[in-house]
N, C-alpha and C positions, 0 to 999 in steps of 0.2 A: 670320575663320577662326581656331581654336585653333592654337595655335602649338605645334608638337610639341617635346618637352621635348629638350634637346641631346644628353643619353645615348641615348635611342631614337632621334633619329636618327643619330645616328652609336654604335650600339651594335658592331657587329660589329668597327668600325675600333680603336674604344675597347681590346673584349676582345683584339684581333691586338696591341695595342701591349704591354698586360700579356702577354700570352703571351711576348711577345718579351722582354721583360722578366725574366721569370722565367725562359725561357732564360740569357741571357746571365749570371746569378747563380750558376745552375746550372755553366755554362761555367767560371766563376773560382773557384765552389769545388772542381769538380772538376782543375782547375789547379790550384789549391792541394798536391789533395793527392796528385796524380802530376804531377810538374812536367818539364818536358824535359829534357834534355840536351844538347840543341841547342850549341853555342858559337857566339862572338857574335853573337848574338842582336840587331837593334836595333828602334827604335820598329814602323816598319813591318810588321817580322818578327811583330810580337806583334798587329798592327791586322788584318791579311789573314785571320788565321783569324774574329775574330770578325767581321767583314763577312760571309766568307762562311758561318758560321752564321748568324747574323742575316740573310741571303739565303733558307739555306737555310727557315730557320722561315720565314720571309715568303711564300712560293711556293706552301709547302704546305698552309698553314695558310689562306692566304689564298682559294684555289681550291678548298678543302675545306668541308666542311656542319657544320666544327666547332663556328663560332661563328655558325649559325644556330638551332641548341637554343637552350629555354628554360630556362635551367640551373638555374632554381628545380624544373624539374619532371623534371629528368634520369632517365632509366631508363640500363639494361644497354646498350643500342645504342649508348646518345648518347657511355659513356665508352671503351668503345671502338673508336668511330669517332678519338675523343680519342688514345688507344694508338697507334692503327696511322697516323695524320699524325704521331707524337710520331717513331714508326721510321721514316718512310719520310726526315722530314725528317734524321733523325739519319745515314741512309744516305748521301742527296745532300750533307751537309754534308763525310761521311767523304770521298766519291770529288770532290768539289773538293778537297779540302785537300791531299790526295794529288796530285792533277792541277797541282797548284799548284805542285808540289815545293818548298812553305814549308820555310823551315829547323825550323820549329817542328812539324811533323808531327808526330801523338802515334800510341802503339802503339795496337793494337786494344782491349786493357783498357782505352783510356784511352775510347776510342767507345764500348766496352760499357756502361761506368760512368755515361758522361754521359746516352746514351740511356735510360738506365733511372731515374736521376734526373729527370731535367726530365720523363719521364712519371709519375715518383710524385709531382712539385709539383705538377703541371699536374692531374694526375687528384682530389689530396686539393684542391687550393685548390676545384676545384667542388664537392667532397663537404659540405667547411667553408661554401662558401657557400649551397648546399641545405639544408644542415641549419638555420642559421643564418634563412634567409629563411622554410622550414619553419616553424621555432618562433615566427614573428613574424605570418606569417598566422593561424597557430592561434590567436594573441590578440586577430585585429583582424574578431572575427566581425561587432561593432557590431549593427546593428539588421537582418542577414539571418537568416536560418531557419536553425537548428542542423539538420542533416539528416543520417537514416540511410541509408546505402546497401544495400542488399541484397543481395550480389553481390562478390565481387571478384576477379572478372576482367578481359581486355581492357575491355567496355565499360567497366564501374565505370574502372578506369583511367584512360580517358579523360576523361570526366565530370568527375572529381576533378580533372585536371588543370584542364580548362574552369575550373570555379570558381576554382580561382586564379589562372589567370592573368584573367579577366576579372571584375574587383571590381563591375561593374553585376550581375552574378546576382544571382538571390533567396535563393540558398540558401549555407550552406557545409558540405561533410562533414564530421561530428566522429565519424562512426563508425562499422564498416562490418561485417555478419555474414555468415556463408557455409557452406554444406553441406558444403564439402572440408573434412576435417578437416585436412590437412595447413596449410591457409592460417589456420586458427583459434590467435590469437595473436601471430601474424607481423602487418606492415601494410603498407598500402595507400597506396603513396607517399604516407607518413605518418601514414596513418591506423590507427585499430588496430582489425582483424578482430576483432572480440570474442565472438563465438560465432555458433551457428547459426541457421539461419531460428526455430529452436524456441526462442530466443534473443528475440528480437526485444520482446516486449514489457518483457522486464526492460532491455533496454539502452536502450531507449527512454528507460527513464526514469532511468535512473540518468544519462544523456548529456542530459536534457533536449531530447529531439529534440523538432520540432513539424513536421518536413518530412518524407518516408520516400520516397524511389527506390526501387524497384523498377530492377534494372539488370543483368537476366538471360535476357536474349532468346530465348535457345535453352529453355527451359521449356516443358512445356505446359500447357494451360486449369487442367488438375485441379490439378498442382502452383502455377501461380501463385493458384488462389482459394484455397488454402489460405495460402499468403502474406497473401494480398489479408485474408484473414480474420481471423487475427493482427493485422491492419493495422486491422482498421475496428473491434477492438476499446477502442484507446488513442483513436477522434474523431480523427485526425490526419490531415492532405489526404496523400494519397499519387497518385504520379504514375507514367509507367513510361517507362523508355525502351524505344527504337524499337532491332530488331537494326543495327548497324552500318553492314551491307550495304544498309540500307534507305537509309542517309542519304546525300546530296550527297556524291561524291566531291571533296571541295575542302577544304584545308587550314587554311584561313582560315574557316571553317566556326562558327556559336558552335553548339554541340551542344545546348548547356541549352533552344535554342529548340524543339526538336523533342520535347521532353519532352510528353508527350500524359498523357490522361486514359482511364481506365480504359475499355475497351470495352466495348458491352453482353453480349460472349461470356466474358470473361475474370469480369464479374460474377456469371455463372450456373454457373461456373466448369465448363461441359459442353464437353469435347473436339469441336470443329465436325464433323460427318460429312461424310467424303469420299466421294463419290457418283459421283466421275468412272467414266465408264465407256469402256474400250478404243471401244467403239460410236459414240460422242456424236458424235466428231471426224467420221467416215466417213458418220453421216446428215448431218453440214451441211457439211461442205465441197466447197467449188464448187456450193452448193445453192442454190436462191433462194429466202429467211426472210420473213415477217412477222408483227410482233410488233404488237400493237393494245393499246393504254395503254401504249406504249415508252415516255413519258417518266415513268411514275409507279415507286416503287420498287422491286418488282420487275419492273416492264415493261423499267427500263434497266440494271441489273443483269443480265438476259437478252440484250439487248444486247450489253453489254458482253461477255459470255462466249462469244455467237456470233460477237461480233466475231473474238475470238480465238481462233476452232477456222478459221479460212479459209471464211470463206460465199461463193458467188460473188457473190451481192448479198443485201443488208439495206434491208428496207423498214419506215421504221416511220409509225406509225398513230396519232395523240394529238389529243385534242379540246381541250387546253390547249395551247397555242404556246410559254409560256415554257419547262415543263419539254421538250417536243421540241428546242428550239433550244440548250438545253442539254446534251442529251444527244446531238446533234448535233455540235458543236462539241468534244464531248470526244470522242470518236471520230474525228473528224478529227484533231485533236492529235495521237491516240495512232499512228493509221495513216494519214494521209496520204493518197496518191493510190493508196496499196495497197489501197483497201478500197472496192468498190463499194456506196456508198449514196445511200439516196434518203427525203426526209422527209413525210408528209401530213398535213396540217390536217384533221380531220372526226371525224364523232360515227358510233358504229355504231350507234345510233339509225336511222341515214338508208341506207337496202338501196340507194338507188340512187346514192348519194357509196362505198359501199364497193363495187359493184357496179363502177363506176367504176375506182378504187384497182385493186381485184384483174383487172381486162383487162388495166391498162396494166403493172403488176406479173408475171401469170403466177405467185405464188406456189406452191413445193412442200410449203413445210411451214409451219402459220400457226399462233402462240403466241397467245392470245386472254386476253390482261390488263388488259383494258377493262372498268372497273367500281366502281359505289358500294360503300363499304366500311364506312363508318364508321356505327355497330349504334344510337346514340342518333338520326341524325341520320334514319334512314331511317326509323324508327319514325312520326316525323310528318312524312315524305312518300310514304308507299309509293307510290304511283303512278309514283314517280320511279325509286324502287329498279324497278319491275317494265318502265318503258321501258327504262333503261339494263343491267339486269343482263341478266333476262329475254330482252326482243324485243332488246336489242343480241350476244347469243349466239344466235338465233336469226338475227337478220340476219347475223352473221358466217360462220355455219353454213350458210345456206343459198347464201351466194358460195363456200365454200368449194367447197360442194357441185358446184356449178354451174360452176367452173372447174375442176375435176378438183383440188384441191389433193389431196395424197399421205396425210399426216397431219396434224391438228387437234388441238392442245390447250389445255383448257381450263385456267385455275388458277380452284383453288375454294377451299373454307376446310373448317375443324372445325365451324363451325356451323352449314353443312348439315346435321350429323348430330344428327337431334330436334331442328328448331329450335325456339326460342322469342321469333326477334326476325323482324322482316321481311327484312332483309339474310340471313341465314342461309337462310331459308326459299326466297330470290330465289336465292338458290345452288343449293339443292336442287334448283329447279324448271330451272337452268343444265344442273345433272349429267345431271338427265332430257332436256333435249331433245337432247342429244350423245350418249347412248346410245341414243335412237329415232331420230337421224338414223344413228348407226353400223349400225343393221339394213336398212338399206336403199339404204346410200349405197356408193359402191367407195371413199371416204375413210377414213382409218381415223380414228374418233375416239374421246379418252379424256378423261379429268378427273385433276387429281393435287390432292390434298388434305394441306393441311399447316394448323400453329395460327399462333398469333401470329408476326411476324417481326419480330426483334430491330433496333430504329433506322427500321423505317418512317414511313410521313408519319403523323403523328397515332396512333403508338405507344406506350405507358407509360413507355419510358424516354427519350425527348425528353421529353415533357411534366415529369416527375420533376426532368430537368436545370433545363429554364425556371424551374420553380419554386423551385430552390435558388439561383438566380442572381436569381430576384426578393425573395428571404428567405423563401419558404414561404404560409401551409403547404403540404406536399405532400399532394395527394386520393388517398385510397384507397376503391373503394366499400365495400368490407367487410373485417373484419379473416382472413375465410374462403376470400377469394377466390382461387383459383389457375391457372394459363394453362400451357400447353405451350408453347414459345418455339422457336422455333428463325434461323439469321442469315440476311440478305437471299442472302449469296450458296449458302447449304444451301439457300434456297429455287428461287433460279434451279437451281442443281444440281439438283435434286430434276427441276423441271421438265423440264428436257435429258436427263435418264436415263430419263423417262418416256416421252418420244420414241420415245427411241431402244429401248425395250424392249415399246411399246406392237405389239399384234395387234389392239386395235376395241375397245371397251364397256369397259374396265376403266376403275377409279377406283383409283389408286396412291395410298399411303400411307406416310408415312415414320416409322419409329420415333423420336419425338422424345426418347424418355428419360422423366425421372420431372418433373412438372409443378413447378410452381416458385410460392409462396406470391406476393403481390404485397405485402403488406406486408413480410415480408421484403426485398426485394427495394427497396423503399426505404428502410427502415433500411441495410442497405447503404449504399445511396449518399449518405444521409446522412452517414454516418459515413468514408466514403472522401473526403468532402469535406472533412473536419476541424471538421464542426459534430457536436455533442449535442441529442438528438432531445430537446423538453422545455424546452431550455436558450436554444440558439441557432434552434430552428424546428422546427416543429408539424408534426405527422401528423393532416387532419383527414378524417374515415369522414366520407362520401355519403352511403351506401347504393346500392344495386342501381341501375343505371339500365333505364331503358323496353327490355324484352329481354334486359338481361343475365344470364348465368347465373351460379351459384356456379363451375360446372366446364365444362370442355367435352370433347366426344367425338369421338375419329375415326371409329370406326364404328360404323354403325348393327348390330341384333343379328341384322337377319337379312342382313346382306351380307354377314356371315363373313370368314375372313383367310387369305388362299392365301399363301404365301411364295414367294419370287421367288429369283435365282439372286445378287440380292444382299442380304444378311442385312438390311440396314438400310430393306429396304421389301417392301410388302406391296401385297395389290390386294384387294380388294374385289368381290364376286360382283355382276353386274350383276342387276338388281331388274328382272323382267319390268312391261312398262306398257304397258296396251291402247292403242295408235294410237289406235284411230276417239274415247276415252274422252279421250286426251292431247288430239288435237288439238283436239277443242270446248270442252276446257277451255281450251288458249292463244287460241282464238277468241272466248269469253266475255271473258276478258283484257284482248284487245285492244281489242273492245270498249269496256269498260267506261273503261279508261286513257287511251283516244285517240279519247272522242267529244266532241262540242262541249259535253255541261254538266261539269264536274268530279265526280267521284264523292268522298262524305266518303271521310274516312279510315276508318270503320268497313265500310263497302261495301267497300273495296280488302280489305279485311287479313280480311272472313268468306267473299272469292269465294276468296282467295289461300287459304284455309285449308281450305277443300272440297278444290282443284286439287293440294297439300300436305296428304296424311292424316297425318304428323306432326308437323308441324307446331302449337305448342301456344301461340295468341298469350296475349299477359295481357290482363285484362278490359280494354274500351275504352269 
């Protein structure tokens, strides 16, 4: 075991002794220079007062949080917490001395005088020794990160403390900018504020940064990507802290650990939309939920957000067991025995395992996130795509049906609209069977439609990250390509407002904002990494993959856009569709998907394509 150095452990006892110490000097000078009048005076007479100063200091000093500070890194608090044990002692010294009836008792000028001495030793010897320890850390950067903070407020503060007092960090601040101008010039428990965020690349380099904090919590999206942007100019890894309040309340805490990596919202630098709606809470609580793909990313994510509106019970529904039991388990953690739920194994493939599910459930209201996703992969299995998307929305739909559930929602994507890949198209054909069961059915069912979702399973910017952590290159398929984005939980939101705001057949849409380049978009994060695109690692172009488009659409031209009563979403006119024409088309389908010889892939994707008149495959 390391053996702890003799000053740390017995530091506190150490600083009480010099305290006491410089007391008592304090004591004889100011004896010196108001000295009593006492007559004879002897040994004793002259021992009893300093005893009981040195009492006094002892007591209070001792039972006080003075010499718990780390006085290398002292603020305003710390010195006078320092002050006011400096007075309180000087008081309890006064009323023994007196109580003592010493011959040697001193006037009150003589208590004024001493007290305020031994607080201006006591107060400068820390200042001398901060400054002092200050100027010695500032030299002993060695081989950590010269780093800019950005920020200097409370967080930044603390941070900066962090680093010094803990020499394993990676980083040390040499230098810190900020938007107050009043702080621009002044420094940053030592550090010197050198100008504003607008600042940043020139002090970068004039400080030889190669680290850059981010240390400004309270900020939003727009304001920190314009930071962020500043930042990925200079190739230098930049990091951010977490608000405060976010962190472990414990003291012994190392901060620098929680220093996180840029989010994929803070990247697109788009203000998240808030979707919450007064409504949401009141359709689920004490209501009983299920959510079918609950363990996939936005299946638990939905989860998680109905967990915490109060559902009477949560039922969820996943044909993978690990993500269920994960998603499981964290729900637990989070509420305990407060939270009625319950977990199921099974494929919505199989109408008579959800048939099942939904008796012993009773659901009211059923979130339906069960589904192939990924646009390359389906392309050479359609059959697969049309079991799982298709007849598993259809089998969900028609338990629904059949057990009176209240409301049904669908999550759908942008590439239903005019598809061009088989996934997209299996969407479309999704949205169509939920609006032809909403005309007949007393269920009320809807579709919400939104594009990419920032951090999903096998989304651009995990794959982005893997690849800068494997050293590249990072794929792009074209340099043209561009995606509507929006984050996993705008997307559960989106979902829960549509709920709650659905009347039958609508397809809800949310304003995602303006689309976002994908090559951009890893230049970025190249560059937030602290590599040079060219230098340190390659951007290499694909091309198109099987169904991919250059662009994607929310709506189609003739479902039109009705506005809603919240600005940030939109519905879509349901698109009349002959029954007797639907069904013999899902019957052809099923056919074809679920007979004993397997049909090519060209058979799937020219039946799929008839059934979808938009649908527009590439040649096969």
């Amino acid at each position: 075991m390391k053996k702890t150095p003799m000053f740390s452990q017995y530091r506190r006892f150490i600083l009480l002794g010099l305290d006491l110490v410089v007391a008592l000097a304090c004591y004889l000078v100011i004896g010196a220079i108001i000295p009593s009048d006492a007559q004879g005076v002897t040994f004793w007479h002259q021992i009893v007062p300093v005893l009981l100063l040195l009492g006094a200091f002892f007591v209070c000093f001792r039972f006080s949080a003075v010499n718990r500070s780390v006085w290398r890194y002292a603020q305003a608090p710390d010195y006078l917490r320092c002050t006011i044990a400096t007075g309180l002692s000087t008081v309890l010294f006064a009323l023994l001395d007196l109580l003592c009836a010493n011959l040697m008792a001193h006037t009150f000028s003589f208590y004024l005088l001493l007290g305020l001495f031994i607080g201006f030793c006591l107060v400068f010897a820390r200042l001398v020794y901060r400054v002092a320890t200050g100027g010695l850390w500032h030299n002993a950067i060695g081989n950590r990160s010269r780093t800019l903070i950005v920020g200097a407020g409370e967080a930044a503060m603390a941070l900066v403390a962090e680093a010094r007092e803990n020499k394993k960090c990676e980083f040390v601040p040499v230098a810190a900018v900020d938007d107050d101008p009043s702080k621009v010039g002044r420094h940053l428990a030592g550090i010197p504020v050198c100008g504003t965020t607008r600042d940043i690349r020139e002090v970068a380099r004039t400080y030889r940064v190669n680290y850059i904090i981010v240390a400004i919590p309270s900020i939003g999206n727009q304001k920190r990507a314009e930071i962020l942007d500043l930042c990925s100019e200079l190739g230098i890894l930049v990091r951010v802290l977490p608000q405060v309040s976010d962190l472990p309340d414990d003291h012994n805490m190392r901060m620098f650990k929680y220093l996180r990596e840029i989010t994929p919202d803070e990247l697109l630098g788009r203000e998240p939309v808030d979707l919450k709606e007064a409504c949401v809470p009141e359709l689920l609580a004490g209501r009983r939920v299920l959510v079918t793909g609950g363990g996939g990313s936005i299946g638990s994510e939905l989860c998680r957000q109905i967990a915490a509106m109060g559902v009477g019970h949560l039922a969820i529904v996943d044909i993978y067991e690990n993500n269920a039991y994960e998603i499981e388990q964290e729900l637990r953690r989070e509420y305990g025995k407060s939270i009625s739920l319950s977990v199921h194994i099974g494929s919505v493939r199989e109408y008579a395992r959800l048939s099942q599910i939904f008796e012993e459930e009773k659901p009211q209201i059923v979130f339906h996130a069960a589904a192939h996703k990924h646009v390359p992969l389906m392309e050479f299995s359609p059959q697969e795509a049309i079991k799982n998307n298709v007849f598993g929305t259809l089998n969900t739909a028609r338990a629904a049906d059949a057990f009176g559930v209240e409301k049904f929602v669908l999550i759908s994507t942008d590439k239903a609209v005019n598809p061009t890949n088989v996934m997209g198209a299996t969407k479309r054909l999704c949205e169509m069977v939920v609006q032809t069961f909403d005309r007949h059915s007393k269920t009320q069912f809807v579709a919400v439609r939104f594009g990419n979702v920032l951090g999903s399973n096998g989304s651009v910017i995990p794959l982005f990250k893997k690849q800068i952590a494997a050293g590249g290159p990072l794929t792009v398929t074209h340099p043209e390509v561009i995606r509507y984005f929006m984050t996993i939980p705008e997307a559960a939101q989106l979902v829960l407002t549509a709920a709650a705001m659905a009347k039958g057949g609508e397809i809800f849409v949310l304003d995602m904002g303006n689309p976002v380049k994908i090559l951009d978009l890893a230049r970025k994060m190249i560059q937030l990494s602290g590599l040079r695109e060219g230098k340190d690692i390659d951007i290499e172009f694909t091309g198109l993959r099987p169904g991919e488009k250059l662009y994607e659409e929310l709506l189609m031209s003739e479902e039109g856009m009705q506005k809603t009563d919240n600005a940030k979403i939109f519905i879509g006119h349901p698109i009349n569709v002959d029954p007797n024409a639907f069904s013999k088309a899902i019957a052809d389908l099923s056919h074809l998907v679920h007979g004993k010889v397997q049909p090519s892939r060209g058979e799937v994707i020219d039946l799929l394509a008839r059934v979808v008149d938009t649908y527009t495959p590439e040649e096969h």
